[in-house]
LUMLO-991297 format. One record per atom (N, C-alpha, C, O): residue in one letter; x, y, z. Coordinates in pm, whole numbers, padded with zeros to 5 digits, always signed. Example, Ala and Ser with C-alpha at 12.3 -4.5 7.8 and 13.67 -1.06 7.14 Angstrom:
% residues 2
a+01319-00569+00780
a+01230-00450+00780
a+01320-00330+00780
a+01424-00332+00846
s+01285-00225+00708
s+01367-00106+00714
s+01290+00003+00787
s+01341+00114+00804
END
This chain:
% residues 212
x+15600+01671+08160
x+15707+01762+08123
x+15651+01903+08114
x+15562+01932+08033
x+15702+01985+08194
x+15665+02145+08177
x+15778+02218+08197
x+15883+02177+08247
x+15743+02372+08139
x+15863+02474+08103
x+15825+02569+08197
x+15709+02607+08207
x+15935+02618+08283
x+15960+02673+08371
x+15993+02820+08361
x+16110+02792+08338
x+15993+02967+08357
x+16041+03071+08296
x+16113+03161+08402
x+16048+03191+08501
x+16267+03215+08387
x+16330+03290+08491
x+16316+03400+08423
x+16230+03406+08335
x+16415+03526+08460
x+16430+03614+08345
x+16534+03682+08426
x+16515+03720+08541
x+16667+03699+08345
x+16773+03823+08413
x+16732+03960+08442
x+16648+04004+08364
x+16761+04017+08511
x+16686+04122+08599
x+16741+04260+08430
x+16704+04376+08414
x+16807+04199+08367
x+16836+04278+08253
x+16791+04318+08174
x+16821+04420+08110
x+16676+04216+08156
x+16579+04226+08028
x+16404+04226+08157
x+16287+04192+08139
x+16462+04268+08246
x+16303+04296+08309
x+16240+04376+08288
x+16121+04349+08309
x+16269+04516+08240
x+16181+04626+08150
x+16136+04584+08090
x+16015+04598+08110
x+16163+04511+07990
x+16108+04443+07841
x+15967+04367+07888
x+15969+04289+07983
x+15881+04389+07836
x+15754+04306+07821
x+15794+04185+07780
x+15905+04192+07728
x+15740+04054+07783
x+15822+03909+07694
x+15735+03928+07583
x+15764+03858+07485
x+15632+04007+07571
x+15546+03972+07454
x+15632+04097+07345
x+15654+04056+07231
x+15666+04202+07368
x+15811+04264+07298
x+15910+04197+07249
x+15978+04237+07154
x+15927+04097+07305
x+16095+04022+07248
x+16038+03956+07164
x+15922+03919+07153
x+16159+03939+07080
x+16135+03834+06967
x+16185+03701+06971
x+16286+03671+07034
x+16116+03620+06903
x+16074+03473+06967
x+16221+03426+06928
x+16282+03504+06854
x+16285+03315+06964
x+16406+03303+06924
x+16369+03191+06916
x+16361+03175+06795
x+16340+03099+06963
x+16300+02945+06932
x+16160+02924+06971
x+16126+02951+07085
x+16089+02885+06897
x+16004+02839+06850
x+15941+02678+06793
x+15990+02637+06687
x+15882+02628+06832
x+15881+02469+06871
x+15705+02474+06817
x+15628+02543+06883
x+15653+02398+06696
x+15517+02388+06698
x+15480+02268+06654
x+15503+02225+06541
x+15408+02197+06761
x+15290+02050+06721
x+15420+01926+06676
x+15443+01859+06575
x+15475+01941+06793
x+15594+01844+06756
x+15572+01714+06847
x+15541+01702+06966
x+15603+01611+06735
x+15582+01474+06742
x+15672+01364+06735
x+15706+01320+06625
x+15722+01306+06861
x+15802+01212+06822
x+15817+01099+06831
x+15881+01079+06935
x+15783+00958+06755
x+15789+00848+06804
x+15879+00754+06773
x+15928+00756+06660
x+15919+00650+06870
x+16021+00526+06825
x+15962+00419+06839
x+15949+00356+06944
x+15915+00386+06709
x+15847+00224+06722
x+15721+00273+06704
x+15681+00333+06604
x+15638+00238+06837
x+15515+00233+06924
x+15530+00320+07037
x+15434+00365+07099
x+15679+00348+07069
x+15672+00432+07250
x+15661+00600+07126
x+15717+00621+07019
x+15569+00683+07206
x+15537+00781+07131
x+15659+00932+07300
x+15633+00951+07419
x+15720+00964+07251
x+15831+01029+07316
x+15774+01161+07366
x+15771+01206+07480
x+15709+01235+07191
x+15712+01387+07275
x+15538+01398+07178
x+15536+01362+07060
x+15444+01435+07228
x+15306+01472+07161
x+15234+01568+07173
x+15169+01610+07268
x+15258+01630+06994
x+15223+01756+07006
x+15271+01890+07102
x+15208+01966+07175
x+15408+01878+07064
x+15470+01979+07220
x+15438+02094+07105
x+15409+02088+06986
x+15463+02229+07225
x+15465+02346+07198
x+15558+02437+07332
x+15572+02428+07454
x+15608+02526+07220
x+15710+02585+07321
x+15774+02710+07209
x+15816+02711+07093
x+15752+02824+07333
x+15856+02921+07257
x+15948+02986+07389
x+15907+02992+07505
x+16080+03033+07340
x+16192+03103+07406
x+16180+03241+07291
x+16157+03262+07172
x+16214+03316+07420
x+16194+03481+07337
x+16328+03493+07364
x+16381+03384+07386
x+16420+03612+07371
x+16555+03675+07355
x+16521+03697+07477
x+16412+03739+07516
x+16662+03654+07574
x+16685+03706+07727
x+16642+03602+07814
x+16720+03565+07902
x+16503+03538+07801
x+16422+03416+07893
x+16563+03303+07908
x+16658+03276+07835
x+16506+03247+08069
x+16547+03133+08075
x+16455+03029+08130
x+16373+03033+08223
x+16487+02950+08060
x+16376+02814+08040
x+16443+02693+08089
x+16540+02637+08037
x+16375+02655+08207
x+16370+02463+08296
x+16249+02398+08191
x+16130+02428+08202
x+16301+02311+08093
x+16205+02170+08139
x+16211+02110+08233
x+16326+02127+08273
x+16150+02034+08314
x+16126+02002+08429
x+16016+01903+08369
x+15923+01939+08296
x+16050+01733+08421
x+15973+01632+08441
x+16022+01511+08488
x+16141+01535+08506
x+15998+01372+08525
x+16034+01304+08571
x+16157+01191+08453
x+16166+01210+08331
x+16209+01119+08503
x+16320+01049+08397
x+16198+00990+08260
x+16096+00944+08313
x+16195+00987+08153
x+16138+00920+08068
x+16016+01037+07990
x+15943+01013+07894
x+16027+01161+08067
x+15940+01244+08047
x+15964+01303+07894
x+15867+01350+07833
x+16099+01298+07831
x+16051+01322+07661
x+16157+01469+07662
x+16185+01541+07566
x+16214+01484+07849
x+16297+01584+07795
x+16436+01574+07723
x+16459+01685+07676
x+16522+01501+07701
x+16646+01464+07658
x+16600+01494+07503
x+16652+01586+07439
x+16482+01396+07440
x+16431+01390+07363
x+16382+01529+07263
x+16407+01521+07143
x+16328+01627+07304
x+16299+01734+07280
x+16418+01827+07303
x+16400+01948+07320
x+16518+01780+07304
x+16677+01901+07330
x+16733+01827+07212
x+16796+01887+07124
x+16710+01691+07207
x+16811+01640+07095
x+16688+01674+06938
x+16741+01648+06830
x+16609+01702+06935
x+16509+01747+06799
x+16579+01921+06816
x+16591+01997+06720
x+16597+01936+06878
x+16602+02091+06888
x+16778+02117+06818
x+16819+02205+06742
x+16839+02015+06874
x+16975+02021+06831
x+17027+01920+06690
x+17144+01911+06651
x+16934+01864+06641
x+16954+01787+06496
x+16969+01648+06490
x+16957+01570+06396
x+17010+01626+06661
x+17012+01451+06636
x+16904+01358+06597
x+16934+01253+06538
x+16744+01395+06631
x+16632+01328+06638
x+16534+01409+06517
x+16498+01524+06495
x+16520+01298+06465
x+16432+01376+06357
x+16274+01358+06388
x+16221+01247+06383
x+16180+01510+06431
x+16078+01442+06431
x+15943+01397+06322
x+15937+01444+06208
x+15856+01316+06366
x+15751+01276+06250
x+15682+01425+06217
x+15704+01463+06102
x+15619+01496+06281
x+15531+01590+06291
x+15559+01702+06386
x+15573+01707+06508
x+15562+01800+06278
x+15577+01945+06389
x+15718+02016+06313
x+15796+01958+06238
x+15723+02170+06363
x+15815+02235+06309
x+15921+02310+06425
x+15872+02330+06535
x+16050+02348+06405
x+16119+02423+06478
x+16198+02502+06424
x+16293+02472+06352
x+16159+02620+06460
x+16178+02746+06409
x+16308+02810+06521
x+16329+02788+06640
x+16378+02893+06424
x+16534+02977+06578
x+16589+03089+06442
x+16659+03083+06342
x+16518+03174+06505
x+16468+03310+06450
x+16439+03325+06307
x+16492+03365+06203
x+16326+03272+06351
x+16230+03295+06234
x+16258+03158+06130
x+16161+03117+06066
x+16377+03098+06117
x+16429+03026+06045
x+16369+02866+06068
x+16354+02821+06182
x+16342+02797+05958
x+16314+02660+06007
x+16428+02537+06019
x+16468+02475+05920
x+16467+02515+06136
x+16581+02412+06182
x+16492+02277+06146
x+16584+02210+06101
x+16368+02186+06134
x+16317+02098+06170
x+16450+01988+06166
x+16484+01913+06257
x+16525+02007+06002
x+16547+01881+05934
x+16689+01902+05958
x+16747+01805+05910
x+16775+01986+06011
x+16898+02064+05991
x+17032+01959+06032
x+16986+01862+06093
x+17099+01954+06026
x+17204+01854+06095
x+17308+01960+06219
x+17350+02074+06200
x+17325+01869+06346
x+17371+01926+06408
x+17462+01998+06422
x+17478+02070+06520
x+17570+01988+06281
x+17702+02068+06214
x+17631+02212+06219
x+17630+02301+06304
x+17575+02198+06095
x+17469+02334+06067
x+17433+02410+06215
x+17491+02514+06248
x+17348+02356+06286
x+17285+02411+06353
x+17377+02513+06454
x+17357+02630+06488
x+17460+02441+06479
x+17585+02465+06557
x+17613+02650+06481
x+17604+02756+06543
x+17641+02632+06359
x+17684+02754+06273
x+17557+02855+06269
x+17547+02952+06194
x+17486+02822+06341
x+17353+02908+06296
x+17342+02985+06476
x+17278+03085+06508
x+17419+02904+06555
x+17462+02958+06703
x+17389+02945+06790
x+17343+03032+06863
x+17361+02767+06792
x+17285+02686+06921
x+17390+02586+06935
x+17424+02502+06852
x+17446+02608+07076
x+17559+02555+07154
x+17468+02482+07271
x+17365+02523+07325
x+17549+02347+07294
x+17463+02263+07404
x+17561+02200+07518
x+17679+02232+07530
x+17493+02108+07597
x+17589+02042+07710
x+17508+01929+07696
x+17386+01931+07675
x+17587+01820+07709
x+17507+01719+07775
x+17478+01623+07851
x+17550+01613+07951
x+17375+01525+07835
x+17360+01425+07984
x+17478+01398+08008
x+17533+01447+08107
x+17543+01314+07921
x+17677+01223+07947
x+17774+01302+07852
x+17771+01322+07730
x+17879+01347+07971
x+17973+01423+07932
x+18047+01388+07813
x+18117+01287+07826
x+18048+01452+07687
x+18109+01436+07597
x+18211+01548+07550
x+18184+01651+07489
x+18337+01502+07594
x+18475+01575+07594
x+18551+01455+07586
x+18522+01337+07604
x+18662+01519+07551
x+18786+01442+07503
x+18905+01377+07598
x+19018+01422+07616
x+18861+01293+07637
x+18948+01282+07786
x+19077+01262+07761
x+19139+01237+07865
x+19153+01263+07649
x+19311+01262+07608
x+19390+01422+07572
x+19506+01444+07536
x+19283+01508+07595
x+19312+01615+07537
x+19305+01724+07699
x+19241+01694+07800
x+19383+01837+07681
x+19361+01916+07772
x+19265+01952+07791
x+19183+01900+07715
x+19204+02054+07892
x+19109+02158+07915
x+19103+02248+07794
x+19017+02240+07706
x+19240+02370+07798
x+19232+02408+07651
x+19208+02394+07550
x+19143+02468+07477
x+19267+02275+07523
x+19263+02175+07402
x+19102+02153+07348
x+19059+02183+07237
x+19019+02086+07471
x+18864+02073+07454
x+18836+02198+07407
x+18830+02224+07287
x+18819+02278+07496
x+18784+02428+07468
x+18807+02493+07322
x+18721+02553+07257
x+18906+02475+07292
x+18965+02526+07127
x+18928+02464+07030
x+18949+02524+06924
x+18852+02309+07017
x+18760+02295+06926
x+18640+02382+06951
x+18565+02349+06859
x+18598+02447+07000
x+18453+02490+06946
x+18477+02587+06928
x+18378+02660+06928
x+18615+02659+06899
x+18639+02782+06818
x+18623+02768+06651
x+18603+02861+06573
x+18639+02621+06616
x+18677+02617+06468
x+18543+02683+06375
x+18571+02721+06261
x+18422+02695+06416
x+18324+02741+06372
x+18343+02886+06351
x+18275+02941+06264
x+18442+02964+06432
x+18420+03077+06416
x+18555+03129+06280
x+18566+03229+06209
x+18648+02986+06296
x+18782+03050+06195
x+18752+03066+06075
x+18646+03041+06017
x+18884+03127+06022
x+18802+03256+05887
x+18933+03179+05783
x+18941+03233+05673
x+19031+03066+05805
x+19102+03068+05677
x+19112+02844+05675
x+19150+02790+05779
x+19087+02784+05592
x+19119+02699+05488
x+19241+02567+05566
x+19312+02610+05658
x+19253+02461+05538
x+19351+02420+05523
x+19523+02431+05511
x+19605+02395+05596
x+19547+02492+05380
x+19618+02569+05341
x+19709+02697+05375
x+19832+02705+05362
x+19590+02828+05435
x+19615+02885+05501
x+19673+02864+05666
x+19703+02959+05738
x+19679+02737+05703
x+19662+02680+05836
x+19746+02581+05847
x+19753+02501+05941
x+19828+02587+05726
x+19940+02489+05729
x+20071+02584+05697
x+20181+02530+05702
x+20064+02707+05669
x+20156+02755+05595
x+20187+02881+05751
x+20293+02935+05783
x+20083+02889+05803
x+20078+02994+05949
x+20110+03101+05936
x+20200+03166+05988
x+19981+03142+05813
x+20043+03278+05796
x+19994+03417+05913
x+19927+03409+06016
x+20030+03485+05878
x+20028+03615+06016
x+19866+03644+06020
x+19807+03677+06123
x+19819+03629+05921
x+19645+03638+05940
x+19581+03491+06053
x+19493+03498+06139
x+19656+03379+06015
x+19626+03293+06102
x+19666+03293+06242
x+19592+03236+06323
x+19778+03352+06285
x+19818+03366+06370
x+19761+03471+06440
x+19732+03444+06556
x+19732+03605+06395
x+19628+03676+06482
x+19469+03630+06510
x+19415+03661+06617
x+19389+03545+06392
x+19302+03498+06473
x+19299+03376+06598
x+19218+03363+06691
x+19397+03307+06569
x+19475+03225+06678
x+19471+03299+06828
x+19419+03253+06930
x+19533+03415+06815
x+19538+03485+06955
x+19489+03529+07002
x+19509+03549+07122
x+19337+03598+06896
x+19207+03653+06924
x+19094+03517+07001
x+19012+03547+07087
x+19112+03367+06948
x+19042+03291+06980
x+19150+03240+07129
x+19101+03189+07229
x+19253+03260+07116
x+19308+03221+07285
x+19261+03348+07366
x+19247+03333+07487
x+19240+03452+07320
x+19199+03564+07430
x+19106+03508+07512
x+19095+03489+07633
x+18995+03470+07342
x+18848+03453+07429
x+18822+03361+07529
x+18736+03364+07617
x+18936+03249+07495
x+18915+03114+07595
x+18976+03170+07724
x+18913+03169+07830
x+19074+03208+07714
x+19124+03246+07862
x+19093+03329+07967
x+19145+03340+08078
x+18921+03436+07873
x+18905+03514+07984
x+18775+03404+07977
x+18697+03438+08066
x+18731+03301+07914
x+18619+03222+07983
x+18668+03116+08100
x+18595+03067+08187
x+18800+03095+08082
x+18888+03023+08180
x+18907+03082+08350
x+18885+03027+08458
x+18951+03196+08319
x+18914+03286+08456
x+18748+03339+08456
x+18726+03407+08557
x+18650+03327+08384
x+18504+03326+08441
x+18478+03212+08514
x+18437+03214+08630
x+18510+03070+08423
x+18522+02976+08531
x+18614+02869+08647
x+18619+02755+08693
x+18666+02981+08652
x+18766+02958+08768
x+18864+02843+08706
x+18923+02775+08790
x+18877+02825+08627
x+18932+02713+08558
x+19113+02715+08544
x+19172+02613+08507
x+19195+02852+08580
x+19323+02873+08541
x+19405+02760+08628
x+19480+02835+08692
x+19430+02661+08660
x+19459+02609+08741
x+19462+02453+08678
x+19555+02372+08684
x+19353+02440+08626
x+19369+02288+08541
x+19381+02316+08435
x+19388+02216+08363
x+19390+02457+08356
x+19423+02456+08189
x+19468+02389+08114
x+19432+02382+07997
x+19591+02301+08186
x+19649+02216+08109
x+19641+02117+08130
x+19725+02055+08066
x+19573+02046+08200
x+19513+01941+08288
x+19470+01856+08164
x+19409+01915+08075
x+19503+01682+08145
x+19387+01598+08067
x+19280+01600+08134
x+19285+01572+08254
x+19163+01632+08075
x+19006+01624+08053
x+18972+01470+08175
x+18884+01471+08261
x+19048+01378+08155
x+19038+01269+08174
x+19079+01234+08336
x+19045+01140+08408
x+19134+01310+08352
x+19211+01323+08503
x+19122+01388+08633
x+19134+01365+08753
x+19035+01474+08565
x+18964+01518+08629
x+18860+01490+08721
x+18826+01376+08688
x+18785+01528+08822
x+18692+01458+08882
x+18557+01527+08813
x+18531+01641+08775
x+18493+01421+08814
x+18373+01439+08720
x+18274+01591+08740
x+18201+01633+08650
x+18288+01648+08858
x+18230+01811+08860
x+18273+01925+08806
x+18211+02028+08776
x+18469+01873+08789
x+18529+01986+08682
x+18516+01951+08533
x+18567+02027+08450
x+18469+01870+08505
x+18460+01775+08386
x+18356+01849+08308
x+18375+01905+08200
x+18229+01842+08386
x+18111+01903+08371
x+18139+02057+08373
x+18040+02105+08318
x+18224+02159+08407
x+18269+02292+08429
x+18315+02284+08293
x+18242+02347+08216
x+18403+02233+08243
x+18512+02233+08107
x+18409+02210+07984
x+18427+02283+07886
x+18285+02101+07976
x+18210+02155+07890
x+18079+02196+07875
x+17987+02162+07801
x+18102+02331+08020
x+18002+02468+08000
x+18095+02498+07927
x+18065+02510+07808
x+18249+02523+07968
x+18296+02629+07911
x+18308+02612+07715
x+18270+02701+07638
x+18359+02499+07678
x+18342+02449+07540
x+18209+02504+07479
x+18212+02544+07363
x+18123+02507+07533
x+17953+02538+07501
x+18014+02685+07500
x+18034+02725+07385
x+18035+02738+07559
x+18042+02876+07585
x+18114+02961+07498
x+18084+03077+07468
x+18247+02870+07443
x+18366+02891+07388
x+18278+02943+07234
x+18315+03050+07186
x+18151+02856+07155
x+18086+02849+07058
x+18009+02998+07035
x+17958+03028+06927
x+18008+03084+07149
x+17944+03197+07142
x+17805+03193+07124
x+17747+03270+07048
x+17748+03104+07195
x+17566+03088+07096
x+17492+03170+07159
x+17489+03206+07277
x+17414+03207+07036
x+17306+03294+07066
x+17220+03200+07160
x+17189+03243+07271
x+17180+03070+07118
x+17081+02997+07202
x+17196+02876+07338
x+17185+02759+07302
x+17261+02886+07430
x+17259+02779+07503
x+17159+02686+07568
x+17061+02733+07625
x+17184+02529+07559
x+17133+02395+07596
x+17185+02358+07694
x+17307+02350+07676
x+17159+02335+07782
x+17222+02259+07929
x+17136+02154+07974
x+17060+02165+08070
x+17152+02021+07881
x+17107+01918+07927
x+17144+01843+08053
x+17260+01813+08081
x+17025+01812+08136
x+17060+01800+08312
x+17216+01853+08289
x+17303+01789+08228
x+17238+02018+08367
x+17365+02075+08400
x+17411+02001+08538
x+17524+02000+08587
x+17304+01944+08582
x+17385+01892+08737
x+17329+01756+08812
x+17287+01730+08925
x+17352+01674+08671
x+17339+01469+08715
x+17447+01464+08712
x+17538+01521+08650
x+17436+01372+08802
x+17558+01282+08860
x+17612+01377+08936
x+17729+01337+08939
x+17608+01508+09021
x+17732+01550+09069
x+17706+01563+09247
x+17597+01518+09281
x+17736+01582+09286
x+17801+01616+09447
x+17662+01700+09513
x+17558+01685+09449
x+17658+01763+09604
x+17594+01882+09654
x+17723+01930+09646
x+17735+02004+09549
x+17820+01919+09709
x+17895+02037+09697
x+17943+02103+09543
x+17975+02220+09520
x+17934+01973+09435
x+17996+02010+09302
x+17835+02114+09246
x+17838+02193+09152
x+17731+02088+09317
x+17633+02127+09238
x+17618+02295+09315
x+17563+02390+09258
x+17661+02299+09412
x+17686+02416+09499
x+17801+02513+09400
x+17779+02606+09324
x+17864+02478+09421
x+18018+02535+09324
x+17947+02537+09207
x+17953+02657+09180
x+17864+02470+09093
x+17850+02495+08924
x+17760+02650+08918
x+17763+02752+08850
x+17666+02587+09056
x+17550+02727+09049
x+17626+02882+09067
x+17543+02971+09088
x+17727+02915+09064
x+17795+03041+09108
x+17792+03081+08967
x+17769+03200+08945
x+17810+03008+08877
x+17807+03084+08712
x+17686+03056+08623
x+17680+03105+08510
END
């Protein structure tokens, strides 16, 4: 398993040793049983970098995205996302702290629209209660329209106006995979995860994802 480094032509002035580290990964250890998963990894992401793990199936990468995101707890080692220590964090939390992911096996709501998917991962950002959200008051209703803005201009980023209202479920599995970038996206994270962005799909579906 090795880490791969791009960089947007945006942050190419910047030295990487200038940026500040945004995730941070040290002497991390993970085992199940006897099969020992990830040993002694090390890894940092600065602000702007983009980072491939890259290794063969069984290589410990799934493994090292899910420690990073709260599902896997490891024995040994720390993970740091700015400056802060995530090791032990639960994936609720982490989420609120603004590390948004995708993953292997598509997990979306296949009874629910496109929108619909999409508009849960706004709830992290809403600002009123139960209460407030039953009664619909005009404060709820303008952040309502502020969080449909945002989905609908991520809807036309990904070409998506067309199945908006579409069940999740209906779909063929390459727009499936499109609907939750966009959910990931919808979360605003400072850090995005794109676990394998393009198993299981087409050349042509994998042709079409790479445009965004």
């Amino acid at each position: 398993m090795k880490a791969f480094r791009g960089e947007p032509s945006i942050f190419a002035s910047a030295r990487p040793e200038d940026r500040r580290a945004e995730l941070e990964i040290k002497r991390l250890t993970l085992k199940f049983g006897g099969i020992t998963a990830l040993n002694n990894v090390e890894l940092t992401v600065r602000t702007g970098e983009l980072v491939a793990i890259i290794g063969p199936n069984g290589a410990g990468k799934t493994s090292l995205l899910n420690c990073i995101t709260g599902y896997y707890k490891p024995q040994e080692g720390q993970i740091f996302f700015n400056g802060q220590e995530i090791t032990r964090m639960s994936p609720h939390h982490l989420t609120h702290l603004g590390i948004g992911r995708t993953y292997q096996n598509i997990e979306l709501f296949p009874g629910m629209t496109v929108l619909a998917n999409m508009l849960l991962a706004r709830h992290i950002h809403s600002h009123y209660g139960l209460g407030k959200a039953a009664l619909f008051s005009k404060s709820v209703k303008d952040e309502e329209v502020r969080h449909r803005k945002i989905l609908e201009e991520l809807i036309d980023f990904l070409e998506m106006q067309s199945i908006r209202k579409k069940l999740v479920g209906s779909l063929p599995y390459g727009l499936r995979k499109r609907v939750e970038l966009g959910r990931a996206l919808a979360l605003e994270p400072k850090l995005l995860i794109l676990d394998e962005p393009f198993a299981g799909m087409t050349l042509e579906e994998k042709e079409d994802m790479v445009r965004f």
